[in-house]
Structure formats: C-alpha cells, structure tokens
Biopython code that builds the backbone (N, CA, C, O; Angstrom):
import numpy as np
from Bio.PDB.StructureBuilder import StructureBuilder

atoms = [
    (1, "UNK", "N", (0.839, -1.182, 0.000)),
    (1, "UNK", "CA", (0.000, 0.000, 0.000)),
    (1, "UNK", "C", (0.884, 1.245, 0.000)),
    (1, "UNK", "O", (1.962, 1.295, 0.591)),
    (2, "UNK", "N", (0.390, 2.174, -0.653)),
    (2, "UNK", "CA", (1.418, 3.117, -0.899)),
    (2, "UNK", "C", (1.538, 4.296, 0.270)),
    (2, "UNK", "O", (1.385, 3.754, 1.365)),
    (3, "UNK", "N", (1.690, 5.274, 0.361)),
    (3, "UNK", "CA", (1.963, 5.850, 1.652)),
    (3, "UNK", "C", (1.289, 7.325, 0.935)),
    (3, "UNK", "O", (1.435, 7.578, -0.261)),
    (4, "UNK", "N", (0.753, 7.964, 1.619)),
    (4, "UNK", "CA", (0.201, 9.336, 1.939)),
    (4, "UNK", "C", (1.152, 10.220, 1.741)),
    (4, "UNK", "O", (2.103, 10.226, 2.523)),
    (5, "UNK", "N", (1.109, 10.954, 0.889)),
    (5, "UNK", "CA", (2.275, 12.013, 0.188)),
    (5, "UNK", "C", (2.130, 13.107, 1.408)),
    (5, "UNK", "O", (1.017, 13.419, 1.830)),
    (6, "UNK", "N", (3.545, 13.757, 2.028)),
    (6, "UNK", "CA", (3.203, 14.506, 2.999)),
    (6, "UNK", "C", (2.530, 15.921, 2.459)),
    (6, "UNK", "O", (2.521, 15.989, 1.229)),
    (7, "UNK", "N", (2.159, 16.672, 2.912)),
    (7, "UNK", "CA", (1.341, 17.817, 2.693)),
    (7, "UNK", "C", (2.264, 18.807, 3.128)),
    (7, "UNK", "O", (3.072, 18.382, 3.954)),
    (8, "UNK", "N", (2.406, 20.279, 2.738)),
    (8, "UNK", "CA", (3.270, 21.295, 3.160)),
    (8, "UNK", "C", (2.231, 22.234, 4.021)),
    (8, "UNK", "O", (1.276, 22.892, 3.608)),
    (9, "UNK", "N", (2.840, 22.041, 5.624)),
    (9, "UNK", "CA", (1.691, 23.151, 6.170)),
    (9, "UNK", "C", (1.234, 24.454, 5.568)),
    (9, "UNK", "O", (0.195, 24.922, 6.034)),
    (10, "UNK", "N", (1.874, 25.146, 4.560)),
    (10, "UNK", "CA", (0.610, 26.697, 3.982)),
    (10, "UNK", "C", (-0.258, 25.720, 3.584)),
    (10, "UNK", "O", (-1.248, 25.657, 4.312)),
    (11, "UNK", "N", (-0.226, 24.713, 2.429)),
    (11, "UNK", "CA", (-1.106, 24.186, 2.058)),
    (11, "UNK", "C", (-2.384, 24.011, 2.808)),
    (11, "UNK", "O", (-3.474, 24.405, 2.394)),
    (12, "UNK", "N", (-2.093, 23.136, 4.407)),
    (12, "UNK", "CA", (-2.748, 22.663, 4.800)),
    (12, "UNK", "C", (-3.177, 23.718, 5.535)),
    (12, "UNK", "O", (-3.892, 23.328, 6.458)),
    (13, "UNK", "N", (-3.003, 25.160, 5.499)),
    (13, "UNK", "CA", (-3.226, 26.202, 6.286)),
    (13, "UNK", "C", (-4.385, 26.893, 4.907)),
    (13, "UNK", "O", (-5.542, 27.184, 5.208)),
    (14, "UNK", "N", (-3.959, 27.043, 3.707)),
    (14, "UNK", "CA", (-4.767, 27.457, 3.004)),
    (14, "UNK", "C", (-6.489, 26.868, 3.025)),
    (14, "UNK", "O", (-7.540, 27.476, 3.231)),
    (15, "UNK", "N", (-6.212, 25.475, 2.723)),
    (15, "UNK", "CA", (-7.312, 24.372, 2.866)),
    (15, "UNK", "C", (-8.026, 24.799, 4.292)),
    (15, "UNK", "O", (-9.218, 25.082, 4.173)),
    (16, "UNK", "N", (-7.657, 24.858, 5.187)),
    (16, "UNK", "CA", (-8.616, 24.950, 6.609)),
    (16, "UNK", "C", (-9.000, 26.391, 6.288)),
    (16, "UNK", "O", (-10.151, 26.707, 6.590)),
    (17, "UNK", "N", (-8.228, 27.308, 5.727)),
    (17, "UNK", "CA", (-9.086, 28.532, 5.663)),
    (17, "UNK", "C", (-10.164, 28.375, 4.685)),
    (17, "UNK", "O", (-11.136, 29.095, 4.915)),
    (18, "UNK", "N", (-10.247, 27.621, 3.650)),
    (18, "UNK", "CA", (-11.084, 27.424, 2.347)),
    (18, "UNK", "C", (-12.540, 27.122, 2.935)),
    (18, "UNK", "O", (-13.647, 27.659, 2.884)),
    (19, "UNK", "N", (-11.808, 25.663, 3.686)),
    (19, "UNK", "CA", (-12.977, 25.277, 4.614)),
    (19, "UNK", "C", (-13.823, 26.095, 5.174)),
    (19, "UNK", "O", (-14.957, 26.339, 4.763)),
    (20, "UNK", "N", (-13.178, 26.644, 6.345)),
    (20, "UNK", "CA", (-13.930, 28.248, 7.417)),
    (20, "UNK", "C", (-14.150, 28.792, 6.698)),
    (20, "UNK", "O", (-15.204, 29.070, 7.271)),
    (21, "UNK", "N", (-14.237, 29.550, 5.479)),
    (21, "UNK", "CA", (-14.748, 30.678, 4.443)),
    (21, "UNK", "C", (-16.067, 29.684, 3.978)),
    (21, "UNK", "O", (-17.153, 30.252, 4.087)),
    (22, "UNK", "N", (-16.120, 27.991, 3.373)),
    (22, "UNK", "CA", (-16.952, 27.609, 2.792)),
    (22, "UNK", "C", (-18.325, 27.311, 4.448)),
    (22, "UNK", "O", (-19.530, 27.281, 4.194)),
    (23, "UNK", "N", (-17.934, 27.175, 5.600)),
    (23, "UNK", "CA", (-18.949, 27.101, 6.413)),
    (23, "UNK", "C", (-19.417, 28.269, 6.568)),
    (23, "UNK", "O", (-20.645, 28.338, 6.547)),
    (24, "UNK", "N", (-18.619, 29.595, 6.778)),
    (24, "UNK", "CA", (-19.559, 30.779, 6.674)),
    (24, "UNK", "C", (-20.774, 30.881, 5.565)),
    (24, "UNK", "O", (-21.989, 30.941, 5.755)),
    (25, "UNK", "N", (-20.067, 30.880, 4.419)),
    (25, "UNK", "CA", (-21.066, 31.002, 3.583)),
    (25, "UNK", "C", (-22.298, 30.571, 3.960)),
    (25, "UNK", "O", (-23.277, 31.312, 4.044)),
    (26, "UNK", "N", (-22.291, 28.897, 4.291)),
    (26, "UNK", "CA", (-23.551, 27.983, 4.483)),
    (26, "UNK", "C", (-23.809, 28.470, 5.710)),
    (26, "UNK", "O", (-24.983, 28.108, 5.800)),
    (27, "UNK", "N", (-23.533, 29.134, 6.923)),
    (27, "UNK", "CA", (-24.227, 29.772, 7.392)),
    (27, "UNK", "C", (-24.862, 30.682, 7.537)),
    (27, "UNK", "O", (-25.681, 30.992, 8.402)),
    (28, "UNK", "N", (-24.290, 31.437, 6.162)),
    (28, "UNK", "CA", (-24.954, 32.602, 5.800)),
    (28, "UNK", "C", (-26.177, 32.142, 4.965)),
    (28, "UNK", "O", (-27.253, 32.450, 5.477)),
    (29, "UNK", "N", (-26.229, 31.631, 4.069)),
    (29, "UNK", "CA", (-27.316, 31.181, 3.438)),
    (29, "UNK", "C", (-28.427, 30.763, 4.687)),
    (29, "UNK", "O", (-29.410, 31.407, 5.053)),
    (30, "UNK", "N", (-27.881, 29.379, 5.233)),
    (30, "UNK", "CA", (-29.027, 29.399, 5.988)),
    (30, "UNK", "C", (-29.882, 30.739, 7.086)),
    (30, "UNK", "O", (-31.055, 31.046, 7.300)),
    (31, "UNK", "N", (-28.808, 31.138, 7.463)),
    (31, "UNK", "CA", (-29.591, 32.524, 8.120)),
    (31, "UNK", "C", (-30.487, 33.543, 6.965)),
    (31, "UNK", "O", (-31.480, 34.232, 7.200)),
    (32, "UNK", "N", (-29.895, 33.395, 5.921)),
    (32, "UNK", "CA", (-30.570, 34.340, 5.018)),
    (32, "UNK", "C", (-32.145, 33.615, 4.963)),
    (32, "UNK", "O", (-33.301, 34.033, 5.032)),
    (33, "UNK", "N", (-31.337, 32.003, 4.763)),
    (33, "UNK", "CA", (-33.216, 31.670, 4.199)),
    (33, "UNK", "C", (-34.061, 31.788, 5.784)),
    (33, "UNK", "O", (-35.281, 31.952, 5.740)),
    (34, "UNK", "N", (-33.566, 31.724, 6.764)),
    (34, "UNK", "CA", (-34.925, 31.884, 7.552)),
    (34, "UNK", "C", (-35.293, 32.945, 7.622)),
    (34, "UNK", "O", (-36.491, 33.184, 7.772)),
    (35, "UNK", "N", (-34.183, 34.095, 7.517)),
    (35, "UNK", "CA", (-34.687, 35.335, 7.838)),
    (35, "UNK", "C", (-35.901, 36.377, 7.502)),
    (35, "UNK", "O", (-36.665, 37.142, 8.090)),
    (36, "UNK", "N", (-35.523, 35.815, 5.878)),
    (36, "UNK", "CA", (-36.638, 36.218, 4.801)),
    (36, "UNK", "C", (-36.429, 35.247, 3.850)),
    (36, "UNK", "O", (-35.539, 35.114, 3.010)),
    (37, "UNK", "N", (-37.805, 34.318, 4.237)),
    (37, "UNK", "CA", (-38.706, 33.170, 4.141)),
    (37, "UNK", "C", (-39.095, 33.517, 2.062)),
    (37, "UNK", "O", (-39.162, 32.822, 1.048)),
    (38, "UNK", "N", (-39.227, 34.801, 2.375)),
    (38, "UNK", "CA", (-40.472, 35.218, 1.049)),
    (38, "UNK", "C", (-39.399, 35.257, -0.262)),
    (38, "UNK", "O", (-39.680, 35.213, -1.459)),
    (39, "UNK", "N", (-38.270, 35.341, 0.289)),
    (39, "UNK", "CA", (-36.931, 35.666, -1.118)),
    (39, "UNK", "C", (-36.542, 34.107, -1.481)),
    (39, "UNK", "O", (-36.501, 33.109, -0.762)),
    (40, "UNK", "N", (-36.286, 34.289, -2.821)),
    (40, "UNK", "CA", (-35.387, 32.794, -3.198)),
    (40, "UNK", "C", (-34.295, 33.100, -3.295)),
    (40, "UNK", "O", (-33.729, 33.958, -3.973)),
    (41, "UNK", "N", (-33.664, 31.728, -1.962)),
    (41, "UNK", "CA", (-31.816, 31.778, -2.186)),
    (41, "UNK", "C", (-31.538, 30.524, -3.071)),
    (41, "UNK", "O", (-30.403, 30.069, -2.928)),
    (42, "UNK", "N", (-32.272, 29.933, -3.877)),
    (42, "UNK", "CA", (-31.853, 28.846, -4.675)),
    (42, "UNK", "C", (-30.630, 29.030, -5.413)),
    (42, "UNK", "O", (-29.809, 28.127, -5.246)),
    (43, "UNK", "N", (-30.330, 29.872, -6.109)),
    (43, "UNK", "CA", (-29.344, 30.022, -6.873)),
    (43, "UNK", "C", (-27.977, 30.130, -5.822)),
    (43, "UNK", "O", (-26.916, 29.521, -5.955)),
    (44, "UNK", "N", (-28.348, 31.088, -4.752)),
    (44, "UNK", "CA", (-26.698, 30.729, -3.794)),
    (44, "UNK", "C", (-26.646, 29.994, -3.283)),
    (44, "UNK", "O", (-25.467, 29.643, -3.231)),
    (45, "UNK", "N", (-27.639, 28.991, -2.408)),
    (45, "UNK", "CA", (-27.453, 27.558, -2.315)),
    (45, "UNK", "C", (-26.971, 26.862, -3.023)),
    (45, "UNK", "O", (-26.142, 26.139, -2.469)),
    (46, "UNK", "N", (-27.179, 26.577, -4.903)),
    (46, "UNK", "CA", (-26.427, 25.558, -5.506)),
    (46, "UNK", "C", (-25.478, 26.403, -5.415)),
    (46, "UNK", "O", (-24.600, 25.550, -5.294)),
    (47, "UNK", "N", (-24.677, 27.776, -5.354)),
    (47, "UNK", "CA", (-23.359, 28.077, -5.281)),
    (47, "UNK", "C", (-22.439, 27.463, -4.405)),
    (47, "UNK", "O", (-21.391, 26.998, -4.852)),
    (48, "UNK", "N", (-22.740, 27.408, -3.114)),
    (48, "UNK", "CA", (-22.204, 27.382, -2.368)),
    (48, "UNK", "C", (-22.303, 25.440, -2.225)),
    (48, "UNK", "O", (-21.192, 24.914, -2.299)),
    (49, "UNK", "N", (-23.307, 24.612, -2.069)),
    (49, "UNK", "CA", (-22.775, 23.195, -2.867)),
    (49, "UNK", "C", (-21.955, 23.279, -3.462)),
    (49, "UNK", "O", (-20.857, 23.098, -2.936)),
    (50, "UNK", "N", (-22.028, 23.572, -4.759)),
    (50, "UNK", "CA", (-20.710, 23.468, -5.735)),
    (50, "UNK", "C", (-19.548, 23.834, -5.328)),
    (50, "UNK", "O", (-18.603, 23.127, -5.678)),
    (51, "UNK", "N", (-19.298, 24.949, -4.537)),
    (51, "UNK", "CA", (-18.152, 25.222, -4.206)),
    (51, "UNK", "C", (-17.438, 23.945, -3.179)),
    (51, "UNK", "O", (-16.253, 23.631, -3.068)),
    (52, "UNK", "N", (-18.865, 23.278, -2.389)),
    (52, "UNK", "CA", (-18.302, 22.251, -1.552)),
    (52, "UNK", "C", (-17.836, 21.293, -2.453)),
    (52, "UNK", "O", (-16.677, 20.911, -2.291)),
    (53, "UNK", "N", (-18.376, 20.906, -3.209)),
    (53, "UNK", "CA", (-18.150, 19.408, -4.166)),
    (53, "UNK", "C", (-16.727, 20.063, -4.612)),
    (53, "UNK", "O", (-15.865, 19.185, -4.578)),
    (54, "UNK", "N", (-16.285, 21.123, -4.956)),
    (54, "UNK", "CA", (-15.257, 20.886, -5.895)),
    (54, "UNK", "C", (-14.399, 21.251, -5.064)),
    (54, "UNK", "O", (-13.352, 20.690, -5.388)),
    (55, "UNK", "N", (-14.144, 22.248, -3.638)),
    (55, "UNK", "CA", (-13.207, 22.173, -2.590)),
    (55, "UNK", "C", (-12.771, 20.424, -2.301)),
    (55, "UNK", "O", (-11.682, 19.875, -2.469)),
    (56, "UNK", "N", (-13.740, 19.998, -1.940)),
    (56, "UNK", "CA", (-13.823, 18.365, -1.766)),
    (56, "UNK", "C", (-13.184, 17.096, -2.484)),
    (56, "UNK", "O", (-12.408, 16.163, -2.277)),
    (57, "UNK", "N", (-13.827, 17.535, -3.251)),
    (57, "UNK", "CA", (-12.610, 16.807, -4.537)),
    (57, "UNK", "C", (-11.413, 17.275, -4.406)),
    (57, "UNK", "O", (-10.531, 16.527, -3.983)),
    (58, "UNK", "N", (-11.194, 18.314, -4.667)),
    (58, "UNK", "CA", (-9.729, 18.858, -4.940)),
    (58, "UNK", "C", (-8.714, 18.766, -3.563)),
    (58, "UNK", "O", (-7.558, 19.146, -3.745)),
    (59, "UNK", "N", (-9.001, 18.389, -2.499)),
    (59, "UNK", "CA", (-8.920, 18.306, -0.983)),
    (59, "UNK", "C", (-8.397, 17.105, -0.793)),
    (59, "UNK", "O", (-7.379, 16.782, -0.180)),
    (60, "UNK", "N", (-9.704, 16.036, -1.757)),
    (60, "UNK", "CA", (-9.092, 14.597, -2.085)),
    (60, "UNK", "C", (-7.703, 14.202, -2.938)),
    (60, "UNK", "O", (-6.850, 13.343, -2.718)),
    (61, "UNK", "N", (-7.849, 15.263, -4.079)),
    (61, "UNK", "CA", (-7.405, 14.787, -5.046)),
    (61, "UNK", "C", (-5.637, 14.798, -4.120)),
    (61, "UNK", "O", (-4.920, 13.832, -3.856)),
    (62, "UNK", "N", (-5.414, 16.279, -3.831)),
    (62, "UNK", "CA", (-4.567, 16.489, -3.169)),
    (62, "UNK", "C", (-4.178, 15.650, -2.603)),
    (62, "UNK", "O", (-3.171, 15.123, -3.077)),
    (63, "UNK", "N", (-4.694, 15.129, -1.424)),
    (63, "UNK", "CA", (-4.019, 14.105, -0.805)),
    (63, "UNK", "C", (-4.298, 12.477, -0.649)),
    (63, "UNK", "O", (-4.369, 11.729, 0.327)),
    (64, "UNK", "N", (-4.457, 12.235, -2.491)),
    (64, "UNK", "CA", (-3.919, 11.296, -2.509)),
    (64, "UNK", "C", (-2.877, 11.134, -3.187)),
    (64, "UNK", "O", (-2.043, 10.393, -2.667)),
    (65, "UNK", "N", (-2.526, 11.741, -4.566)),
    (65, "UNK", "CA", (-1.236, 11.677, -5.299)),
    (65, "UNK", "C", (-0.947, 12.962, -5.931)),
    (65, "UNK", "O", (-2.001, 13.180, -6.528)),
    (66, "UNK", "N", (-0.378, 13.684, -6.106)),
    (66, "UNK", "CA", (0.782, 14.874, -6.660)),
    (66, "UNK", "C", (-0.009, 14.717, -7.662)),
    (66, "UNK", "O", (-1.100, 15.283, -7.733)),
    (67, "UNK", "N", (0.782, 13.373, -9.177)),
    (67, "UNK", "CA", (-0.192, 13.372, -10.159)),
    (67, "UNK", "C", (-1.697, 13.720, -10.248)),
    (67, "UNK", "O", (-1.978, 14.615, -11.045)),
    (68, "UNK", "N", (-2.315, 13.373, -9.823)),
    (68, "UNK", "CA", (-3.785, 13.420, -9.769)),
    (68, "UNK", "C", (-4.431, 14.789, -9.370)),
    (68, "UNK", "O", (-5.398, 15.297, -9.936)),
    (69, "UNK", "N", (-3.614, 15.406, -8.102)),
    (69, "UNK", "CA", (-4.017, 16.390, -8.318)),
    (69, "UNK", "C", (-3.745, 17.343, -9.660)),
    (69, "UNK", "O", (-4.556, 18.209, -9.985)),
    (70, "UNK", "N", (-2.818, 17.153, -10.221)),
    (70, "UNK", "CA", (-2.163, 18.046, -11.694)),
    (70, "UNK", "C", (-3.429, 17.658, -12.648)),
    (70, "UNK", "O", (-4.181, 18.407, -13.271)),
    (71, "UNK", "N", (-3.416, 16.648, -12.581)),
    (71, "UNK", "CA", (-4.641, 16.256, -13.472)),
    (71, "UNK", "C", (-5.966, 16.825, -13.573)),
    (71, "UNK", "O", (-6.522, 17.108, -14.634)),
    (72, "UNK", "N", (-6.556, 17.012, -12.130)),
    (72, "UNK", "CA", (-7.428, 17.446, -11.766)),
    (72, "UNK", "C", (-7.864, 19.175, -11.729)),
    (72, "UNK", "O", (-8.915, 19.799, -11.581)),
    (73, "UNK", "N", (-6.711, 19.455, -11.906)),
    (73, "UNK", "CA", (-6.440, 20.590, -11.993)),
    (73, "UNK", "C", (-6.299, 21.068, -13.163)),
    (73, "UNK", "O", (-6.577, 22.261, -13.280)),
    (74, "UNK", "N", (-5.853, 20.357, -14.335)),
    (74, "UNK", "CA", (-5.914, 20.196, -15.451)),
    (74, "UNK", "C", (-7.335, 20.660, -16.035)),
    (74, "UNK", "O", (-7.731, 21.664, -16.627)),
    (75, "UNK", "N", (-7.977, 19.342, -15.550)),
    (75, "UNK", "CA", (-9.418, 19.039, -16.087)),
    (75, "UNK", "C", (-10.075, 19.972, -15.545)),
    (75, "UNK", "O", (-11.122, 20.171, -16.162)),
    (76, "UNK", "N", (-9.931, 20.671, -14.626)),
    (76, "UNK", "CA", (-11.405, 21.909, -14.218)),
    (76, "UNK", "C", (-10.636, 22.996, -14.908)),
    (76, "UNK", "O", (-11.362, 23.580, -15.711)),
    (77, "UNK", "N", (-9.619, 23.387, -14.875)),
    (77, "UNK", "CA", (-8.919, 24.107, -15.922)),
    (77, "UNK", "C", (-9.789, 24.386, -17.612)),
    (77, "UNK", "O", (-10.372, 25.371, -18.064)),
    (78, "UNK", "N", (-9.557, 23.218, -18.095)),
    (78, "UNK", "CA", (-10.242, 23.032, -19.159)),
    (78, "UNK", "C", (-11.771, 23.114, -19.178)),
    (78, "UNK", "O", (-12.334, 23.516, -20.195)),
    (79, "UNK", "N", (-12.482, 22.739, -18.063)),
    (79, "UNK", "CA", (-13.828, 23.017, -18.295)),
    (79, "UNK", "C", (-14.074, 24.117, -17.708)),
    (79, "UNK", "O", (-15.305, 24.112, -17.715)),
    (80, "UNK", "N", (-13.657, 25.366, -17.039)),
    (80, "UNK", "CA", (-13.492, 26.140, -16.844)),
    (80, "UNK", "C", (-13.410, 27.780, -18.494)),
    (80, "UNK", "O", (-13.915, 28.889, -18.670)),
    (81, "UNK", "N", (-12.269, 26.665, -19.381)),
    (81, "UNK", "CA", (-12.304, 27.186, -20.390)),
    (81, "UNK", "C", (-13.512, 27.621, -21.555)),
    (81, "UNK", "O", (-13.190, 28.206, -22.589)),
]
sb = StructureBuilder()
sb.init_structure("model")
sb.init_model(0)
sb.init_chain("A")
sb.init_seg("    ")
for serial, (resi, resn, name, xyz) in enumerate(atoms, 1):
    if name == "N":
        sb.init_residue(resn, " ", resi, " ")
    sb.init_atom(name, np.array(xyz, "f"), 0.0, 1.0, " ", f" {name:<3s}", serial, name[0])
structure = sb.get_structure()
C-alpha cells in the first residue's frame, strides 16, 4: 500500500481557511433563508454546494497523489475554459 504524500503546512493552512470561508457562507445562506422566508436563495445555495463538491474533490485529489491532483487541476482548468 502506498503511503500518503506529505502535505506542506501553507497548504494545509490554506485548505482549513477554504474550509472556514466555505462554512460561513452555508451559514450565511441558511440565516438568510430563515430570515426572509419570502426571497429565493436557490441560486446561492447551488453556489455554495458546488463550491463544496469541488473544494472536496480537490482536498481529495490532493491528498492522494501529486499526479492526480495536476490532473485534476488540469481538467477543471479546461472546463473552466
């Protein structure tokens, strides 16, 4: 089994901030939607999902192989384009 590529603490300092910035958000949303019930936050809700799914992935990708993350990075790169 192969071994866990070490991580460089900014990295792992960037990532925990990504994180804390992506729970604000979702707590902002949710406070928004109770606050005022009558507005639609649909559209920043799927924002802020998406931002989880692809922090998430990329979080993964990271730490499982160097390659993969390049790759991955690659590929949203390109669909990005």
């Amino acid at each position: 089994m192969k071994n866990f590529p070490e991580i460089p603490a900014p990295l792992l300092w960037a990532m925990a901030g990504i994180f804390v910035l992506l729970l604000l958000a979702s707590a902002t949303t949710i406070t928004l939607t109770r606050l005022r019930p009558e507005r639609d936050f649909t559209e920043l809700r799927q924002r802020v999902r998406s931002w989880w799914a692809m922090v998430a992935v990329f979080a993964v990708a990271i730490g499982l192989d160097r390659r993969l993350s390049f790759f991955f990075l690659g590929f949203v790169s390109f669909l990005a384009l």
